[in-house]
Each structure stands twice: as structure tokens, then as C-alpha cells.
PyMOL Python script that loads the backbone (N, CA, C, O; Angstrom):
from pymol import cmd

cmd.read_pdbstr("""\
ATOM      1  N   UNK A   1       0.849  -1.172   0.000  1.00  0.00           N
ATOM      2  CA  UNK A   1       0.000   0.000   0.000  1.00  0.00           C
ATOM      3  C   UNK A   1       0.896   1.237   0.000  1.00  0.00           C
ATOM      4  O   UNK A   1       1.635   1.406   0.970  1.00  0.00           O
ATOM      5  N   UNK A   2       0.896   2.009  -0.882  1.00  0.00           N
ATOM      6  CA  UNK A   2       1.482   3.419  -0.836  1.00  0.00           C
ATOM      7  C   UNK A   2       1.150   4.403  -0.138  1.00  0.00           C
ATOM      8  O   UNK A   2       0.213   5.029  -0.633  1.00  0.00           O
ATOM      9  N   UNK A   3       1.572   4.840   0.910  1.00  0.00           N
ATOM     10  CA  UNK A   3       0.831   5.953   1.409  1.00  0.00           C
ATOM     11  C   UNK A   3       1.455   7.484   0.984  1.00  0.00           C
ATOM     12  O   UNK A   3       2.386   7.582   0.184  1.00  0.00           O
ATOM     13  N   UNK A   4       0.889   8.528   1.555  1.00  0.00           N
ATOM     14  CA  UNK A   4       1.184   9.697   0.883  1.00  0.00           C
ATOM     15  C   UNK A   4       2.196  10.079   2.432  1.00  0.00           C
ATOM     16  O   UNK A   4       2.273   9.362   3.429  1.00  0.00           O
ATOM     17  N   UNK A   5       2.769  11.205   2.238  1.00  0.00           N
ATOM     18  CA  UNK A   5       3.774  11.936   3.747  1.00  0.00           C
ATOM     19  C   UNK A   5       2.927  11.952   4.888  1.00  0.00           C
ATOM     20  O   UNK A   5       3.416  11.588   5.957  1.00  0.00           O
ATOM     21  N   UNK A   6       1.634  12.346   4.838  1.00  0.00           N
ATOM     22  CA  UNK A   6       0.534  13.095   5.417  1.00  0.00           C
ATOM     23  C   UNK A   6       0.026  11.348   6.264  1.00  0.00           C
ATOM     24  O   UNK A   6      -0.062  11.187   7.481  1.00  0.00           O
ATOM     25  N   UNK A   7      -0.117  10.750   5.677  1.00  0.00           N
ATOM     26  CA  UNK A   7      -1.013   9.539   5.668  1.00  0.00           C
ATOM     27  C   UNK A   7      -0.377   8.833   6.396  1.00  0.00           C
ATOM     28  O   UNK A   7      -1.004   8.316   7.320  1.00  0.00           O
ATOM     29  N   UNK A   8       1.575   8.440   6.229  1.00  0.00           N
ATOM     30  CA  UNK A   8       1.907   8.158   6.387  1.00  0.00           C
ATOM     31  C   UNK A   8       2.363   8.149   8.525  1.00  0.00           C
ATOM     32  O   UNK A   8       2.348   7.265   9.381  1.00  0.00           O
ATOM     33  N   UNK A   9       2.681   9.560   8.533  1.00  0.00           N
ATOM     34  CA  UNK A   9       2.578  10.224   9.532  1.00  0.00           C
ATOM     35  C   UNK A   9       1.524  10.112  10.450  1.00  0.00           C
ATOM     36  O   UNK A   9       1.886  10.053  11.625  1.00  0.00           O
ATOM     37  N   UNK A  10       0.252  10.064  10.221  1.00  0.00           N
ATOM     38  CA  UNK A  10      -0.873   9.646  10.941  1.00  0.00           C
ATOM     39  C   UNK A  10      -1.352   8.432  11.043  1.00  0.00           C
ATOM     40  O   UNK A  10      -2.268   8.204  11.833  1.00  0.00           O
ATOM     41  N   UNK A  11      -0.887   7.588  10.369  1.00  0.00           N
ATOM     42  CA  UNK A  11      -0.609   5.858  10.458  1.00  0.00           C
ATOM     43  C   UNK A  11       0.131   5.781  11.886  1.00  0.00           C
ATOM     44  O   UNK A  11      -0.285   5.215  12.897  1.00  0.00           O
ATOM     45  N   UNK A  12       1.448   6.562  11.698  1.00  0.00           N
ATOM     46  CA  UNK A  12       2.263   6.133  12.767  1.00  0.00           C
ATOM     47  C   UNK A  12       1.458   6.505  14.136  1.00  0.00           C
ATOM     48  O   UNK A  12       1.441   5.733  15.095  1.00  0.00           O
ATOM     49  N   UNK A  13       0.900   7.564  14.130  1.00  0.00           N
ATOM     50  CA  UNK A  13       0.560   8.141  15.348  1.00  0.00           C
ATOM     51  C   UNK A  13      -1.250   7.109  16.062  1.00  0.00           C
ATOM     52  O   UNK A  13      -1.704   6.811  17.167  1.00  0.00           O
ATOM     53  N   UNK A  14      -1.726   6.915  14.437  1.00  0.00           N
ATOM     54  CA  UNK A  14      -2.502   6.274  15.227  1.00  0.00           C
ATOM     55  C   UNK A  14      -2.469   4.436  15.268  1.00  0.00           C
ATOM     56  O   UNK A  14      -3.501   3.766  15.204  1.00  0.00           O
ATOM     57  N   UNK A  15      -1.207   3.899  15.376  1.00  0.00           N
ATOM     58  CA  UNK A  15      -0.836   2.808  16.079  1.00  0.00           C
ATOM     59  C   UNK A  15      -0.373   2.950  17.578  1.00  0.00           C
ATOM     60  O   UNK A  15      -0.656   2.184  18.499  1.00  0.00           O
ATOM     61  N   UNK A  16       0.406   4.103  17.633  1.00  0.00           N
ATOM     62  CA  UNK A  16       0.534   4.115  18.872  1.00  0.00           C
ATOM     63  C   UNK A  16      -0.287   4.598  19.939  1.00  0.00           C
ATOM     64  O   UNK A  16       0.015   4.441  21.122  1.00  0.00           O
ATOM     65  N   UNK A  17      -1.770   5.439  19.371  1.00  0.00           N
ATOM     66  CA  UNK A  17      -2.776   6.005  19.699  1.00  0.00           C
ATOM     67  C   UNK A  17      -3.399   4.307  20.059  1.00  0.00           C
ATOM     68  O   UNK A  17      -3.633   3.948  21.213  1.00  0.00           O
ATOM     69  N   UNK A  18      -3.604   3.365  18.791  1.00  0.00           N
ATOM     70  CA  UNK A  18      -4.512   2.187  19.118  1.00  0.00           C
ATOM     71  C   UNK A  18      -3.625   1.011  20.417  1.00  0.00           C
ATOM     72  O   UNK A  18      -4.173   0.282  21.244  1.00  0.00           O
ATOM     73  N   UNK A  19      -2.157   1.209  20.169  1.00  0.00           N
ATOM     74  CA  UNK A  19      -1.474   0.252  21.290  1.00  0.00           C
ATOM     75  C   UNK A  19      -1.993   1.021  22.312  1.00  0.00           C
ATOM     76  O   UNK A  19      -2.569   0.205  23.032  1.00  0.00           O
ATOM     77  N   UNK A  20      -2.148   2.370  22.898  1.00  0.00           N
ATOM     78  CA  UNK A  20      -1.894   2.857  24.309  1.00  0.00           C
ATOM     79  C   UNK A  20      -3.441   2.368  25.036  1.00  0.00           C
ATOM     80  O   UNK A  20      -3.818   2.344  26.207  1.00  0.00           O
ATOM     81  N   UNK A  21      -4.208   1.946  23.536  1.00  0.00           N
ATOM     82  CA  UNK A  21      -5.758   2.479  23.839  1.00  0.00           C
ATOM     83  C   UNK A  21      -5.725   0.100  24.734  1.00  0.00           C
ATOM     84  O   UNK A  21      -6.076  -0.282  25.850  1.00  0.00           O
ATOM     85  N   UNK A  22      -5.280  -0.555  23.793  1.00  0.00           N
ATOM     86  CA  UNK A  22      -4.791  -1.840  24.111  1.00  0.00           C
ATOM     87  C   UNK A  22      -4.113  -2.319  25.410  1.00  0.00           C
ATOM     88  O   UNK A  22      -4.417  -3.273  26.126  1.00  0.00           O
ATOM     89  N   UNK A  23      -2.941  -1.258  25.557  1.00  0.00           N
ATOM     90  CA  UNK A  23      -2.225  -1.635  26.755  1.00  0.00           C
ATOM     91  C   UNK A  23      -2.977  -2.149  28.206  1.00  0.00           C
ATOM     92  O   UNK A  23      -4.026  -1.553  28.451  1.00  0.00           O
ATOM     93  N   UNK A  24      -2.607  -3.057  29.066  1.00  0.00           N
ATOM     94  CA  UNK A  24      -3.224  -2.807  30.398  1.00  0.00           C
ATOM     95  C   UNK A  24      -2.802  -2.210  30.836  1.00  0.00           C
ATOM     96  O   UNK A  24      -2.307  -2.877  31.745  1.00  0.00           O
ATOM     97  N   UNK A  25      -2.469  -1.106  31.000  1.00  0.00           N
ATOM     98  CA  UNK A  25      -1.745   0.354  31.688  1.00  0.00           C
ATOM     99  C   UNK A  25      -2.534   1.198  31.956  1.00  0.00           C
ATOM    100  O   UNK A  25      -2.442   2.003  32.883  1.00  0.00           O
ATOM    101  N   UNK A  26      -3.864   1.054  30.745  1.00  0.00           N
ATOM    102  CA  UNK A  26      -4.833   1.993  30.905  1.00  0.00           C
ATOM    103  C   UNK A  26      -6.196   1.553  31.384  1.00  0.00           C
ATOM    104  O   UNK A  26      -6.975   0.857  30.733  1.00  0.00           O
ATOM    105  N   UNK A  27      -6.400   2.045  32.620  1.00  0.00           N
ATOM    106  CA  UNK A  27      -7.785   1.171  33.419  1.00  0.00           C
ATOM    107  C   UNK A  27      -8.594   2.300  32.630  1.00  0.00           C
ATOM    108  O   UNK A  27      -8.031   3.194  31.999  1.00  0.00           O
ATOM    109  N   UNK A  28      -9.956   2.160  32.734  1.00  0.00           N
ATOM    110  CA  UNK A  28     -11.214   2.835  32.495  1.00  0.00           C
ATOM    111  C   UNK A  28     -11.382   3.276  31.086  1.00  0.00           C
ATOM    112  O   UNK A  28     -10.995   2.826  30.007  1.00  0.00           O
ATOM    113  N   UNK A  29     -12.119   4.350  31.466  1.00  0.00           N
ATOM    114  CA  UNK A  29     -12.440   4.680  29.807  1.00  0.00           C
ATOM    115  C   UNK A  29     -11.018   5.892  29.653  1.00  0.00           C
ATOM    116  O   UNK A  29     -10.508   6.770  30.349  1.00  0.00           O
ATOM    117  N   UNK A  30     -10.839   5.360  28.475  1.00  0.00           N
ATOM    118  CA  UNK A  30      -9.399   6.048  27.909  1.00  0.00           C
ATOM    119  C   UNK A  30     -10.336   7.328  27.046  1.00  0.00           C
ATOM    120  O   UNK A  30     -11.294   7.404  26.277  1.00  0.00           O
ATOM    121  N   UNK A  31      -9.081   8.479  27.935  1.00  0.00           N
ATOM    122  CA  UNK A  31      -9.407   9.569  27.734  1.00  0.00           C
ATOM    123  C   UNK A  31      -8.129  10.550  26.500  1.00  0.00           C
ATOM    124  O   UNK A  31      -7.651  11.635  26.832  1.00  0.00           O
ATOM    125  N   UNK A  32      -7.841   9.954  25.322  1.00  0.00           N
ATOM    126  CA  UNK A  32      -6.762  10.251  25.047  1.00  0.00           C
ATOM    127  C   UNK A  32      -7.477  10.272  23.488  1.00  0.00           C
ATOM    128  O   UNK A  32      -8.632  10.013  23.151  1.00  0.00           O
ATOM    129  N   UNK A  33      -6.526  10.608  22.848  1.00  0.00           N
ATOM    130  CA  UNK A  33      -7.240  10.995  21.159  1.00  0.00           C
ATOM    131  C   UNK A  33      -7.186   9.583  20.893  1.00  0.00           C
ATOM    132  O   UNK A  33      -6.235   8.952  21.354  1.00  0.00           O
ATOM    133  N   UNK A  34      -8.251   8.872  20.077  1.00  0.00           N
ATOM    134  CA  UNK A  34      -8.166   7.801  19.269  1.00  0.00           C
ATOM    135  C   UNK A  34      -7.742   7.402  17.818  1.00  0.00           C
ATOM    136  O   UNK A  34      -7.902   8.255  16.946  1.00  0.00           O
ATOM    137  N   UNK A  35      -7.281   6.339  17.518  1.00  0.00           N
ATOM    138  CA  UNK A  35      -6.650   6.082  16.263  1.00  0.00           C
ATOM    139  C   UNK A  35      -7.826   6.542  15.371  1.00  0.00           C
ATOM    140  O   UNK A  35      -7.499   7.255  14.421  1.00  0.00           O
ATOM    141  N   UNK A  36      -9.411   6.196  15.543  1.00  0.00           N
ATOM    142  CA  UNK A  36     -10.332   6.846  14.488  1.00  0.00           C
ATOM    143  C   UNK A  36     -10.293   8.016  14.448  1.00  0.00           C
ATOM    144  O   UNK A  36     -10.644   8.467  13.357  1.00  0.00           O
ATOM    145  N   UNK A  37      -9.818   9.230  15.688  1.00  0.00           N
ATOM    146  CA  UNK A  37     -10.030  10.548  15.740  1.00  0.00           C
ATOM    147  C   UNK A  37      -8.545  11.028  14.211  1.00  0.00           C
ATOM    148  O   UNK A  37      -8.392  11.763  13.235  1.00  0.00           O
ATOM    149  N   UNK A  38      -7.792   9.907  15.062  1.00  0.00           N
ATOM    150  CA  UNK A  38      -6.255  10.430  13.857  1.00  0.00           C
ATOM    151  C   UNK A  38      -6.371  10.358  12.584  1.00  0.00           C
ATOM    152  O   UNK A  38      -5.987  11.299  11.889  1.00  0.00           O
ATOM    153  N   UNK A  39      -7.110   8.846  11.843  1.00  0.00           N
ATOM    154  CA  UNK A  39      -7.543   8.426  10.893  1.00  0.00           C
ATOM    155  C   UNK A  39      -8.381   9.719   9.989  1.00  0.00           C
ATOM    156  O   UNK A  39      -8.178  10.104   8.838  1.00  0.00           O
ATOM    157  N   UNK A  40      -9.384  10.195  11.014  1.00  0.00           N
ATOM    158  CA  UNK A  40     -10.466  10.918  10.220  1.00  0.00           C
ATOM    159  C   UNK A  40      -9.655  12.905   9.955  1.00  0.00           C
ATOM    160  O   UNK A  40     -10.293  13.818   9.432  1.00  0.00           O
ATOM    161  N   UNK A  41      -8.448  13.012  10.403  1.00  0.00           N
ATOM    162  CA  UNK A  41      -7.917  14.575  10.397  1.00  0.00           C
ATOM    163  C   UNK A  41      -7.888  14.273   8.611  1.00  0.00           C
ATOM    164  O   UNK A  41      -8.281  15.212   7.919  1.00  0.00           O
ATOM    165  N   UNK A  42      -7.437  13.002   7.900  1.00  0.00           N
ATOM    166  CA  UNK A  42      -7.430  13.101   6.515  1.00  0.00           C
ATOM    167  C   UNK A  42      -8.625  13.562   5.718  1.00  0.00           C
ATOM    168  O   UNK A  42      -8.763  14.231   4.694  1.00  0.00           O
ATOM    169  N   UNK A  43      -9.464  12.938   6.594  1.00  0.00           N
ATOM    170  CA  UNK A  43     -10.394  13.496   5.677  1.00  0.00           C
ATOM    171  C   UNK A  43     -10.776  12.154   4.379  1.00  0.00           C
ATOM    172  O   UNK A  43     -11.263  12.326   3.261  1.00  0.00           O
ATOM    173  N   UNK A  44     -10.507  11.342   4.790  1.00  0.00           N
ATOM    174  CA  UNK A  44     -10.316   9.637   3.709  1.00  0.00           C
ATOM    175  C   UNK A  44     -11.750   9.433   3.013  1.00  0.00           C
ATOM    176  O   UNK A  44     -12.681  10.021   3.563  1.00  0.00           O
ATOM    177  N   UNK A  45     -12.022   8.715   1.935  1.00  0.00           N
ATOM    178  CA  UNK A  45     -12.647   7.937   1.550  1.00  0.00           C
ATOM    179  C   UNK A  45     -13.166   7.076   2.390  1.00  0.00           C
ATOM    180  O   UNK A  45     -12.508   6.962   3.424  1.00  0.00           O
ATOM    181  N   UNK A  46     -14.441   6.198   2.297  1.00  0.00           N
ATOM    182  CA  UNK A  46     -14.441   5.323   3.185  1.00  0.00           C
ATOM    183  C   UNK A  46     -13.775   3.980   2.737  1.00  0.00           C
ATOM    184  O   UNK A  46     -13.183   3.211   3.494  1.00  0.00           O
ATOM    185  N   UNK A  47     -13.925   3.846   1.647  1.00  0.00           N
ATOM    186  CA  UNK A  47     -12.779   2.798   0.975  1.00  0.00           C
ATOM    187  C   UNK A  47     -10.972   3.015   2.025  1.00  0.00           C
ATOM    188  O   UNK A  47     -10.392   2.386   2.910  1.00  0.00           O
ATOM    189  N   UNK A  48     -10.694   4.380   1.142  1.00  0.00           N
ATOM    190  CA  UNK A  48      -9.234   4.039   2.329  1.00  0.00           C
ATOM    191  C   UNK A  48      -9.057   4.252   3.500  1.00  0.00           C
ATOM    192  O   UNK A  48      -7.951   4.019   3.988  1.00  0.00           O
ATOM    193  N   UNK A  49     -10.031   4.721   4.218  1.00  0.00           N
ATOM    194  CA  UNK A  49     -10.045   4.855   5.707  1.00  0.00           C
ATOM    195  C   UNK A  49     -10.606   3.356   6.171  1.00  0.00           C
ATOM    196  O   UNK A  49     -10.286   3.166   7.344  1.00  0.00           O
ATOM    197  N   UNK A  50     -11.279   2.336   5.660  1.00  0.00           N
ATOM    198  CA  UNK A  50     -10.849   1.048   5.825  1.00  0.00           C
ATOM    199  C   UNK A  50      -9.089   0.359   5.744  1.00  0.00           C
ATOM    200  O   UNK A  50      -8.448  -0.192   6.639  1.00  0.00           O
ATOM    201  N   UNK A  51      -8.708   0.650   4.364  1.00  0.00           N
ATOM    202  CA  UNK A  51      -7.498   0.498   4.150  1.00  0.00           C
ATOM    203  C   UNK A  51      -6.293   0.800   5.777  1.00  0.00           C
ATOM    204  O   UNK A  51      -5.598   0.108   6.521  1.00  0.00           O
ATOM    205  N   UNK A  52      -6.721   2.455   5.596  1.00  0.00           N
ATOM    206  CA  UNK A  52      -6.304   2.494   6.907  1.00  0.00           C
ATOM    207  C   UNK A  52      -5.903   2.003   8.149  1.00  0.00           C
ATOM    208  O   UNK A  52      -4.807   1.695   8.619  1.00  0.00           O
ATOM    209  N   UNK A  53      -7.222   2.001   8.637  1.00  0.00           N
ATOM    210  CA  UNK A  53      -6.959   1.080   9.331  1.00  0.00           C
ATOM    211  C   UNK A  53      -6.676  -0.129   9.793  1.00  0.00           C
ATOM    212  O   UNK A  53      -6.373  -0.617  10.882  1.00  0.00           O
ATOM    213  N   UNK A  54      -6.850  -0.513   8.668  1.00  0.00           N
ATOM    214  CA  UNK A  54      -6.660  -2.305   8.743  1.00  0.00           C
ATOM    215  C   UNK A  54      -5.156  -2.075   9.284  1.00  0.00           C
ATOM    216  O   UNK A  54      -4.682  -2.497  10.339  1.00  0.00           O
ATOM    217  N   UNK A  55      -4.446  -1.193   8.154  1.00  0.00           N
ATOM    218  CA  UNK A  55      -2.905  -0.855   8.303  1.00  0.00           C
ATOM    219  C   UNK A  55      -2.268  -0.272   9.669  1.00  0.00           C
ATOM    220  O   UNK A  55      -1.046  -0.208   9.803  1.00  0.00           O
ATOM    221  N   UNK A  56      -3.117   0.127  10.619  1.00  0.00           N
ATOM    222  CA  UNK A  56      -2.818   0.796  11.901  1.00  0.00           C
ATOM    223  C   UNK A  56      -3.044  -0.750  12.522  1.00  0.00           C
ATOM    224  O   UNK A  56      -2.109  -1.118  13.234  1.00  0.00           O
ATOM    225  N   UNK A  57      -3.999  -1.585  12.383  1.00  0.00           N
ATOM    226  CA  UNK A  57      -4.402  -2.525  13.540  1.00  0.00           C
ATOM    227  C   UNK A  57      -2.956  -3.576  12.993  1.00  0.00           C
ATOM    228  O   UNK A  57      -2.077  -3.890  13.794  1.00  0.00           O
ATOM    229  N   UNK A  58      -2.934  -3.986  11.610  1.00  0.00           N
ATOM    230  CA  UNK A  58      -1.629  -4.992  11.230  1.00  0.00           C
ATOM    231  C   UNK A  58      -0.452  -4.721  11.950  1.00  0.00           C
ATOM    232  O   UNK A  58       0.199  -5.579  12.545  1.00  0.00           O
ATOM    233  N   UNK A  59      -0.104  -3.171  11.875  1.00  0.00           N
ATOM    234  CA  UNK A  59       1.198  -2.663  12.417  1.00  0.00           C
ATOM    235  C   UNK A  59       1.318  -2.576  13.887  1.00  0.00           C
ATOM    236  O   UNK A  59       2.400  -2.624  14.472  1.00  0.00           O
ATOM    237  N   UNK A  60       0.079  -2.435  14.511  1.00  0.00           N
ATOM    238  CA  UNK A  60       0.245  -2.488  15.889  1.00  0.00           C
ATOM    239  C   UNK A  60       0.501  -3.816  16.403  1.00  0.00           C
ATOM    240  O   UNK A  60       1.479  -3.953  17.136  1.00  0.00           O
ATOM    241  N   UNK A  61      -0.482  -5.170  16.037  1.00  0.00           N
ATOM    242  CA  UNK A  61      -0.733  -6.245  16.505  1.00  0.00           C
ATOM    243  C   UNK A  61       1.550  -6.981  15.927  1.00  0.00           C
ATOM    244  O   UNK A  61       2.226  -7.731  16.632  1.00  0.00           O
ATOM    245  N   UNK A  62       1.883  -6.516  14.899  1.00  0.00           N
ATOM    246  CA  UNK A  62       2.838  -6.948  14.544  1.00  0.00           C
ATOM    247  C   UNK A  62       4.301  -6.362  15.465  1.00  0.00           C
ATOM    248  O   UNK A  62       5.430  -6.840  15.584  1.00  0.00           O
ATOM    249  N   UNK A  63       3.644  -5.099  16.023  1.00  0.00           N
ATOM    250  CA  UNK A  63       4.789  -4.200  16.788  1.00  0.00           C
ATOM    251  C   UNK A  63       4.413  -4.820  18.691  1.00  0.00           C
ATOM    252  O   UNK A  63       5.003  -4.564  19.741  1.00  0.00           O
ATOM    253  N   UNK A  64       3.380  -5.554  18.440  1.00  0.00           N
ATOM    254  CA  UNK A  64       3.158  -5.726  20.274  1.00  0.00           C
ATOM    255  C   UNK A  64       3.620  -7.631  20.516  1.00  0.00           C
ATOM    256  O   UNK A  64       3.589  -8.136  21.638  1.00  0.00           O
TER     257      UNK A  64
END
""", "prot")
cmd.dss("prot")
cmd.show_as("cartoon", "prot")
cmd.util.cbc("prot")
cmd.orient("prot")
């Protein structure tokens, strides 16, 4: 999947947005920006904002 600079950049941020949201570190309701909040600053398609994320959840589950 090619991503653009922009895309790319907010991939990164929202894996580590979706690990922190994963971690047991965080009891209750997590009060912190979410990987969908990061996802949607693009402004995506709903086609690649699927893409997306699939690509935030692969990279996280592969980085934990």
C-alpha cells in the first residue's frame, strides 16, 4: 500500500494512539485521542479509511 507523507505520519501516530488504547496500563475509559479521531484529520474515503486502518491494527498487533 502506498501511502502519501501526510497519511503516512498519521498511520504512525494512530498505532501508537490504538497500542496505548490496548495496553493494560490503561484502566477505564481512555481519555486520550483515538486512532479513528487520527484516521479521520485526513479526511479519507471510506474505501481508504478502511485500508487504513486495517494498516494501523496490522502494524500495531505486529509491533506488540
Amino acid at each position: 500500500m502506498v501511502l502519501t507523507q501526510a497519511e503516512e505520519i498519521a498511520v504512525r501516530r494512530a498505532v501508537e494512539a490504538y497500542s496505548a488504547m490496548q495496553s493494560k496500563a490503561t484502566k477505564g475509559v481512555y481519555r486520550g485521542v483515538t486512532a479513528d479521531q487520527i484516521l479521520e484529520e485526513l479526511h479519507p474515503t471510506p474505501l481508504r479509511w478502511v485500508a487504513l486502518a486495517s494498516l494501523v491494527v496490522s502494524r500495531a498487533q505486529a509491533g506488540a
